[in-house]
ZAMARGU-4260 file (C-alpha; in steps of 0.2 Angstrom, whole numbers, plus 5000, padded with zeros to 4 digits):
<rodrens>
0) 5711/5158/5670 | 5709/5170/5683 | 5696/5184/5674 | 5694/5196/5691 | 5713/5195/5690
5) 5717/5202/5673 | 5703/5216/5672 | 5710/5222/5689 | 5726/5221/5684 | 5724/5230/5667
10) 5714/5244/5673 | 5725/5249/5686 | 5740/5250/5671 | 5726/5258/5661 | 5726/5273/5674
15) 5744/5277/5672 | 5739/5279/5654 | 5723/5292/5657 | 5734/5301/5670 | 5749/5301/5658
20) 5738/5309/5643 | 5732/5320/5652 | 5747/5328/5660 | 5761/5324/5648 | 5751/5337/5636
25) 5748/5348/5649 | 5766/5350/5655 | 5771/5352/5637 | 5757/5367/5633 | 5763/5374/5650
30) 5781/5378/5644 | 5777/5381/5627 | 5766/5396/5636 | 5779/5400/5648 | 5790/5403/5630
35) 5802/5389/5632 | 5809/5381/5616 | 5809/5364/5609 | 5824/5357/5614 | 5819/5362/5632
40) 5802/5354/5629 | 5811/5339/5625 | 5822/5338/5641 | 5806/5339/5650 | 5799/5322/5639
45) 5814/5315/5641 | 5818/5315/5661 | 5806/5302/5665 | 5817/5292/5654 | 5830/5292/5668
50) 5818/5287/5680 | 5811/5270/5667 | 5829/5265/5667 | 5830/5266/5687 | 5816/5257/5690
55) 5818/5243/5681 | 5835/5239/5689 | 5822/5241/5706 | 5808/5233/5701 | 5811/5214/5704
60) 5821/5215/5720 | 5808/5225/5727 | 5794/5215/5722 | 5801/5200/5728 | 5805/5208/5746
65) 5787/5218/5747 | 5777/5209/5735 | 5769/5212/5717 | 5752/5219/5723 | 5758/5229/5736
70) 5771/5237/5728 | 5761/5240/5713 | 5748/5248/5725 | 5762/5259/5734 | 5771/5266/5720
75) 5752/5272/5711 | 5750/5281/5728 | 5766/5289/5726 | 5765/5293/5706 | 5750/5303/5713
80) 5757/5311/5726 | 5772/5319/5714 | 5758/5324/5702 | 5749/5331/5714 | 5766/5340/5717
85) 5766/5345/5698 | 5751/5357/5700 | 5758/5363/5717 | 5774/5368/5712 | 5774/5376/5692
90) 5794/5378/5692 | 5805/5370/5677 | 5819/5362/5691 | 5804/5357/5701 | 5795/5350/5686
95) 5811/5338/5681 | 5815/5332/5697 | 5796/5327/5698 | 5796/5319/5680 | 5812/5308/5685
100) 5802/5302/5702 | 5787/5298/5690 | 5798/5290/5679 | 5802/5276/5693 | 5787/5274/5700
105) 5776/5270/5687 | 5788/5260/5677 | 5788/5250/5693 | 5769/5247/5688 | 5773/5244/5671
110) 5784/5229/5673 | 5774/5220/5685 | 5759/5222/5680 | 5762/5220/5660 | 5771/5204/5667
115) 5755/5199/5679 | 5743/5200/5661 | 5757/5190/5652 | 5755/5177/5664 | 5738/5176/5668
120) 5735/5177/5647 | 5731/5156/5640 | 5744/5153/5625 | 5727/5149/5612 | 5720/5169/5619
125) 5737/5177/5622 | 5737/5188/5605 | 5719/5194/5609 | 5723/5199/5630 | 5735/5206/5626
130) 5728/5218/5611 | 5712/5221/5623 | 5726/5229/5638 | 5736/5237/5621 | 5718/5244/5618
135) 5713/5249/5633 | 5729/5258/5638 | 5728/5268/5622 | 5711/5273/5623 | 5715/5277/5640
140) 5730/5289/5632 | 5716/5297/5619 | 5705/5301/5633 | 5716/5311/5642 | 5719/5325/5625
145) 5702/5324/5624 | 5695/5327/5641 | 5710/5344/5639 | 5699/5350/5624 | 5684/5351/5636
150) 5691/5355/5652 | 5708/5368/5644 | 5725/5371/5649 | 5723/5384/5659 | 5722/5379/5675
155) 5727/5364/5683 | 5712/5352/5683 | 5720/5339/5672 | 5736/5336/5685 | 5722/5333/5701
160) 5711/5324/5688 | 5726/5313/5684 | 5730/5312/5704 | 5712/5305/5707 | 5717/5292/5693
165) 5731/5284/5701 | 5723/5280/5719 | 5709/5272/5711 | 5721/5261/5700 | 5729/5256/5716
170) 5711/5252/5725 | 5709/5240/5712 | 5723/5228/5716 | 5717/5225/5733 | 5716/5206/5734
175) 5720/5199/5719 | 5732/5185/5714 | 5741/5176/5700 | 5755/5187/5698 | 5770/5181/5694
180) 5785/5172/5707 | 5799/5183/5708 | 5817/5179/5712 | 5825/5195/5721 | 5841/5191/5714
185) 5840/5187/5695 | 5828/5203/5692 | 5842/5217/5694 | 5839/5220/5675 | 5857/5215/5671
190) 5859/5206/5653 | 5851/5220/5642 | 5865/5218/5631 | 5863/5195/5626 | 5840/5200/5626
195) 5846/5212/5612 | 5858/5201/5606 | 5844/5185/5604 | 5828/5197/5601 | 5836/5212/5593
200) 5821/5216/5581 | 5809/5216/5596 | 5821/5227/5606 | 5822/5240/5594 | 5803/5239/5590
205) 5802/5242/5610 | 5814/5257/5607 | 5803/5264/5593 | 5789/5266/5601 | 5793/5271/5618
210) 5803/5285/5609 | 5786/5287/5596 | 5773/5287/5611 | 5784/5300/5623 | 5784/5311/5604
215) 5767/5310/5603 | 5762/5315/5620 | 5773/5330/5621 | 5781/5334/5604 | 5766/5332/5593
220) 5755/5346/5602 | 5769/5358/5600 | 5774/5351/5582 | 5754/5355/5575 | 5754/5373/5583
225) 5771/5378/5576 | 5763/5371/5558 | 5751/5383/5561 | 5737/5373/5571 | 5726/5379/5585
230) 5732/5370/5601 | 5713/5362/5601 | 5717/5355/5584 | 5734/5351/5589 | 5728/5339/5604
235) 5715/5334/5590 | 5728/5326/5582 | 5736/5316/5598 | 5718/5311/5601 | 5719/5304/5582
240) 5735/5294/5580 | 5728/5287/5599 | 5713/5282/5589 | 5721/5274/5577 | 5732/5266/5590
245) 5716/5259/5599 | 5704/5255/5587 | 5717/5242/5579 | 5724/5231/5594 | 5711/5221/5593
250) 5710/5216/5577 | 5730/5213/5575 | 5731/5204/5593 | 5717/5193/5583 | 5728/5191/5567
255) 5744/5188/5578 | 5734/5170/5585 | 5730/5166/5567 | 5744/5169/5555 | 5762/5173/5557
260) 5767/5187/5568 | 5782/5189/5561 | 5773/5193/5545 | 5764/5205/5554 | 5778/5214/5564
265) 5786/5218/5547 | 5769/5224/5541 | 5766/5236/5555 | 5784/5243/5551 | 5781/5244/5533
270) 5767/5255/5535 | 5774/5265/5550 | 5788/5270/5540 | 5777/5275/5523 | 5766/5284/5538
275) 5777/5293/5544 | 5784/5298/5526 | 5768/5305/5522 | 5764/5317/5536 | 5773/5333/5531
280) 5766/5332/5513 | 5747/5331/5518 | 5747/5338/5534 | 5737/5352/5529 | 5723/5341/5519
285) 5709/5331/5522 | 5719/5315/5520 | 5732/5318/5536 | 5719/5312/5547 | 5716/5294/5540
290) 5735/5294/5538 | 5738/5299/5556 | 5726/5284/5561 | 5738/5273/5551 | 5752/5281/5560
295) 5745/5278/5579 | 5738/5256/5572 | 5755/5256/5565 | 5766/5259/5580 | 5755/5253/5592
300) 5755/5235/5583 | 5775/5234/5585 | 5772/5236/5605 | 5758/5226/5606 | 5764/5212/5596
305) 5782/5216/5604 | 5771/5210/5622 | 5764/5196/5614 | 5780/5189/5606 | 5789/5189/5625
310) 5775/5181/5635 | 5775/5166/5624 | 5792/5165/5626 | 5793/5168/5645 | 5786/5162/5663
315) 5787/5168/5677 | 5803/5175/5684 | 5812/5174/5666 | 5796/5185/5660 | 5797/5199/5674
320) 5816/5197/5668 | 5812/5201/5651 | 5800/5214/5656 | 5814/5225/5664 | 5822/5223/5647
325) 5807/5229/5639 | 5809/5244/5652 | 5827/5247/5651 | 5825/5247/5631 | 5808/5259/5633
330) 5818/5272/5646 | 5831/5271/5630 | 5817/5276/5617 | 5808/5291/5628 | 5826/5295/5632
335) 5832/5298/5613 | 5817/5300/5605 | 5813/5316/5612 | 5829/5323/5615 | 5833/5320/5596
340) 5818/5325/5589 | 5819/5342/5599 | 5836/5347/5594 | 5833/5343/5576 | 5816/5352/5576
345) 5824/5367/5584 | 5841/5369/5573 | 5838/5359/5558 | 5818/5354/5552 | 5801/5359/5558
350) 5796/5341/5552 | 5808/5333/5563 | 5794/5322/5573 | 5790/5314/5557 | 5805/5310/5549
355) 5813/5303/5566 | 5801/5291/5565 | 5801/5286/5548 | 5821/5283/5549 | 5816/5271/5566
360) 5803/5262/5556 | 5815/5260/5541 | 5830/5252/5552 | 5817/5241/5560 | 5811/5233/5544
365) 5828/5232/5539 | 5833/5224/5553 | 5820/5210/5557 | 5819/5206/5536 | 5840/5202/5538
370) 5837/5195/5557 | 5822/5190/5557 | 5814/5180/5575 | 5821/5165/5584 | 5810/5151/5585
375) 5802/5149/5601 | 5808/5137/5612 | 5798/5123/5627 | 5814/5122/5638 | 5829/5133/5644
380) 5823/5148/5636 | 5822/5156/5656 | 5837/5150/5663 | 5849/5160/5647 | 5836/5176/5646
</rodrens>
């Protein structure tokens, strides 16, 4: 296995996600100070959305043409330029056009280099690699709310902070191999519909989170000042569903090459959905901060082992394949999650976030205890994905 590889590889995705918890916050405080409303706020979390779905119709076609390193590398350099672009030019129109561009760009990171880690990942240490990138990645997230508590929202250190991110994670690409061979005409993205069809508990725990981890970033901030929360205690709370998020990867990647995963995909629903259940009765006691850690684990387990469940299903071309599924499905989650979450928040509950999740979780363990997983299959399984 190639080690240089998969650290290089999983620290330059793990940039996206410090540059992304540090500005998706920020861009989120920033309207709510400039008096925008939630639904607007909502728009904002959900344009990049747009830009996941167009870049995974992008993704493999260009990454067969340019290759995965390089292209990896450029579109980093040019997610830090639009952010750069953020801080320059604080307009609402502005801001949206730059959220789509960031959208494609670093989804374009996403599926090749979450498909990179799959492939370099050995079957017998695939739950744990994976888990320890899951990991990383969110503690990369919980880092950036954190670093805002010291460094504020006032001015626009955390968008520059974020740009400096980004063209390091490029930097570290230089050089490496292993990535996976990619056919420019079979990774368009098409066949979303027959991957639901096959893996549909999988897809919709895909959907759950994406819509879950866009919420979290920019709804949840608002959500805890409108419940009477300072917005230091506010991003306190994004820092600790993150932490809950992070400090449980590990052990569930660990479980997941030990026991069933399936069992441990409905348990990481079941307690997502009770979680989320939970927040708008304790929010203002000592218990909604052990509850919020349940919350992050609980969401973060159905991505991770959501990950974990595709590479040891796919190689190669079939996996970047699945990938832009994985992305297509994920521009669908931070497309309705926040849109639907803002609009109820504004016209029909406060605790919107919360229970917008717990209905996600709940048809999610609906779905996979009717459905269940196919068995995983040694031959054909690429050539029908």
């Amino acid at each position: 296995m190639r080690w240089g590889a998969y650290f290089a590889v999983c620290l330059s995705v793990i940039s996206i996600g410090l540059a992304l918890g540090l500005t998706m916050p920020l861009v989120s405080l920033r309207l709510e100070g400039w008096g925008y409303g939630s639904f607007a706020i909502g728009v904002m979390a959900a344009t990049p959305a747009v830009g996941v779905l167009l870049g995974a119709s992008l993704a493999g076609r260009l990454a067969a043409r340019i290759g995965t390193p390089r292209l990896m590398r450029f579109c980093l350099l040019s997610g830090a330029f639009s952010i750069g672009v953020l801080a320059l030019l604080q307009s609402y129109p502005v801001w949206l056009l730059l959220r789509l561009l960031i959208g494609v760009q670093l989804t374009v990171v996403f599926i090749l280099g979450e498909s990179w880690i799959n492939q370099l990942a050995v079957e017998k240490w695939r739950g744990r690699l994976v888990a320890l990138y899951g990991t990383g990645y969110a503690l990369s997230q919980l880092s950036g709310p954190v670093l805002l508590t010291f460094i504020g929202t006032a001015d626009d250190r955390g968008f520059w902070i974020g740009v400096g991110l980004l063209v390091a994670g490029s930097l570290l690409l230089l050089g490496r191999g292993g990535a996976p061979r990619v056919d420019p005409h079979s990774t368009s993205g098409r066949g979303l519909l027959a991957f639901c069809g096959k893996l549909p508990a999988i897809a919709w725990a895909v959907v759950l989170f994406a819509g879950f981890e866009a919420m979290i970033l920019t709804l949840l901030p608002v959500y805890g000042v409108r419940q009477g929360f300072s917005q230091a205690l506010a991003l306190t709370m994004v820092t600790t569903v993150v932490v809950g998020d992070a400090l449980l990867q590990l052990p569930i990647g660990w479980l997941a090459d030990r026991v069933s995963r399936e069992s441990l995909f409905k348990g990481c629903g079941s307690v997502l959905l009770l979680s989320s259940l939970g927040i708008p009765a304790l929010l203002h006691g000592p218990l909604i901060w052990p509850l919020l850690v349940l919350f992050g684990a609980s969401a973060g387990g159905l991505f991770t082992l959501a990950l974990i469940l595709i590479g040891e299903r796919y190689r190669d071309d079939a996996l970047v394949r699945a990938n832009a599924h994985i992305a297509q499905l994920w521009g669908v989650g931070c497309l309705i999650g926040p849109l639907s979450t803002g609009a109820v928040s504004q016209w029909i509950s406060g605790h919107a976030l919360p229970m917008m999740m717990a209905a996600g979780a709940f048809g999610f363990v609906v779905l996979l205890w009717r459905k269940g997983l196919p068995p995983v299959e040694t031959s054909g399984l690429e050539a029908r994905s």
